[in-house]
C-alpha positions in Angstrom: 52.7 -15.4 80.9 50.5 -18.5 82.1 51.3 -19.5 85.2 50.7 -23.1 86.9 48.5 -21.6 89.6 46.5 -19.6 86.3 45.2 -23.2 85.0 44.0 -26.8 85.8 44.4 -29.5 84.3 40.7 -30.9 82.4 42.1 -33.9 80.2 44.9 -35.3 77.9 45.6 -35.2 74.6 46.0 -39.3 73.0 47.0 -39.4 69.3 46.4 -37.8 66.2 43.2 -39.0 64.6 43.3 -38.5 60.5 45.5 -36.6 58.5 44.0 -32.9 58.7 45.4 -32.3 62.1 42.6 -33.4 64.2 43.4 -34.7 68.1 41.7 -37.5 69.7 41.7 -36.3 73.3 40.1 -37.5 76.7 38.3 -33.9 78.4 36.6 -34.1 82.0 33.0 -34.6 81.2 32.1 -31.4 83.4 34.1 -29.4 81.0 32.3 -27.5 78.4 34.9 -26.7 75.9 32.4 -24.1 73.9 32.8 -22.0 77.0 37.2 -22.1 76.8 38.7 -19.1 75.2 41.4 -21.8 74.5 43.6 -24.7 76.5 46.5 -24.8 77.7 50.1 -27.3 76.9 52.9 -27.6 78.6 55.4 -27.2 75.6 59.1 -28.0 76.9 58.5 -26.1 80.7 55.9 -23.6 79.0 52.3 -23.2 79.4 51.1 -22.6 75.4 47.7 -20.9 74.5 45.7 -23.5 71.7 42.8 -21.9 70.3 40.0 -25.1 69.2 39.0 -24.0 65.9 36.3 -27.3 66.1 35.5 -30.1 68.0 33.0 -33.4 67.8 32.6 -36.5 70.4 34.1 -39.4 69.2 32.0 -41.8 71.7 31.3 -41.7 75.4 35.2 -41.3 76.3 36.7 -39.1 73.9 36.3 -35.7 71.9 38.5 -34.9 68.3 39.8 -31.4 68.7 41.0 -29.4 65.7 43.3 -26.9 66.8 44.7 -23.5 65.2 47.7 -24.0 62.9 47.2 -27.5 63.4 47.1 -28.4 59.7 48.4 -32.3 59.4 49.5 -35.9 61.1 52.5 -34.7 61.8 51.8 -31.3 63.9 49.2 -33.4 65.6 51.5 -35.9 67.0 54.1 -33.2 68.3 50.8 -32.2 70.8 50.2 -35.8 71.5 50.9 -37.5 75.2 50.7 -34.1 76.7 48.2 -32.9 79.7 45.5 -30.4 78.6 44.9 -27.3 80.9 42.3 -24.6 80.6 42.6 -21.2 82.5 40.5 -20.9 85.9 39.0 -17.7 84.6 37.1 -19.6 82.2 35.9 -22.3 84.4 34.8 -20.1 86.9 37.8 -20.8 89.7 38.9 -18.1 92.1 43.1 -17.6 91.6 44.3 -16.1 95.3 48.0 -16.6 94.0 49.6 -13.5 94.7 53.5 -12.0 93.5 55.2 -13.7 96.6 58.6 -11.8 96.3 57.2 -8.5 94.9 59.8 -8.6 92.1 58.4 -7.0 88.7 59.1 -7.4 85.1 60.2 -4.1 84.6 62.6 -4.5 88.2 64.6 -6.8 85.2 65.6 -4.2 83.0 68.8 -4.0 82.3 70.0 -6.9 83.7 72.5 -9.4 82.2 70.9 -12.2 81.1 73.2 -15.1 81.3 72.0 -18.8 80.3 72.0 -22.1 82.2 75.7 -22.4 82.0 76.6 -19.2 82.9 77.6 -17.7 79.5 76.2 -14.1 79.2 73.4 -13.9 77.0 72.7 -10.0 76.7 71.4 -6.9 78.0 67.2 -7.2 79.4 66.0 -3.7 77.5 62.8 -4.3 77.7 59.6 -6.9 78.1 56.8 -8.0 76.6 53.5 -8.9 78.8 50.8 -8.3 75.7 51.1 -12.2 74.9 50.1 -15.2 76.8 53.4 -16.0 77.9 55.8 -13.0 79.0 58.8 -12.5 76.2 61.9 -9.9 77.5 63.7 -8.3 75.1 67.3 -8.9 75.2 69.8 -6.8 73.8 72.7 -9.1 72.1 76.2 -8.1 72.3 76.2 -7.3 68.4 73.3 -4.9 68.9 70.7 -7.1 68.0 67.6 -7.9 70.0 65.8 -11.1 70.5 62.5 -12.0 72.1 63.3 -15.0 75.3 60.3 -16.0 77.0 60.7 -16.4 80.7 58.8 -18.4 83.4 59.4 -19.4 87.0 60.1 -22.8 86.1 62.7 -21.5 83.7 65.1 -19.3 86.0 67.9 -20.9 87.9 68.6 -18.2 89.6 68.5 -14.0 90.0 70.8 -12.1 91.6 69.8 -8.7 92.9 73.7 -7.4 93.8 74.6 -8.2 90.7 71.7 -7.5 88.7 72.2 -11.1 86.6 69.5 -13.6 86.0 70.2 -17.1 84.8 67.9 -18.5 82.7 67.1 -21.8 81.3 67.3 -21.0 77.6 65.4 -23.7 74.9 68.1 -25.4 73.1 68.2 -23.8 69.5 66.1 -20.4 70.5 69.2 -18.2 69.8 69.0 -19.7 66.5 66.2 -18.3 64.8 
């Protein structure tokens, strides 16, 4: 999972330029984006990996960025308006952000997972830390299981006694 204190922010993306998916985008000068294993979006609360598959200046003020799986206009302009972020590792800046509270992932299993509302979710069984962002595995009450990422600007609340977490889950995720 990609935490806020895990990135910084090094431009914006503007508007979709052409109809192959290309991004004109606005990158701090002192950036050199051949040396980013990818940047970073804030997608709905959640830091996203983008991998650059190209990228060319477009004058002195702007670069066109052609992103992974972004294939026309329309994907473009979902990424559009949106800060750009790449990970301090790769630009050579020192993360001293430690695990404040000491609670792990795996401290979570078995917990109920409830949502924002309070309505009980599912069973935590399990987790997920091989990705970019961190994905439990929750155990449905008809013995299904789904993947639910979690970060800390998504939980509302955990309760240790009661061995509950409430989670803020994206409208529509238990749809899929």
């Amino acid at each position: 999972m990609i935490v806020e204190s895990e990135i910084s922010a090094i431009g914006r993306t503007l508007k979709p330029h052409g109809i192959n998916g290309e991004i004109a985008a606005t990158v701090d000068a002192a950036v050199d984006l051949d040396g980013l294993r990818c940047i970073v979006l804030d997608i709905d609360g959640i830091y996203v990996p983008f991998f650059i598959r190209s990228y060319r200046s477009r004058g002195s003020e702007a670069v066109l960025v052609s992103i992974d799986g972004v294939k026309n206009e329309k994907d473009a302009a979902a990424l559009c308006g949106l800060d750009i972020f790449a990970l301090n590792s790769d630009l050579g800046v020192e993360n001293d952000a430690g695990d404040e509270d000491g609670l792990y992932m795996s401290d979570l299993i078995d917990f109920t997972l409830k949502d924002q509302d309070g309505n009980k979710i599912g069973t935590i069984d399990g987790y997920n830390d091989t990705t970019a962002n961190t994905l439990l595995t929750v155990r449905l009450a008809d013995g299904t299981s789904v993947y639910i990422p979690i970060a800390d600007e998504l939980i509302e609340a955990i309760d240790m006694k009661d061995r509950t977490i409430s989670l803020q889950i994206p409208q529509g995720l238990l749809d899929l």
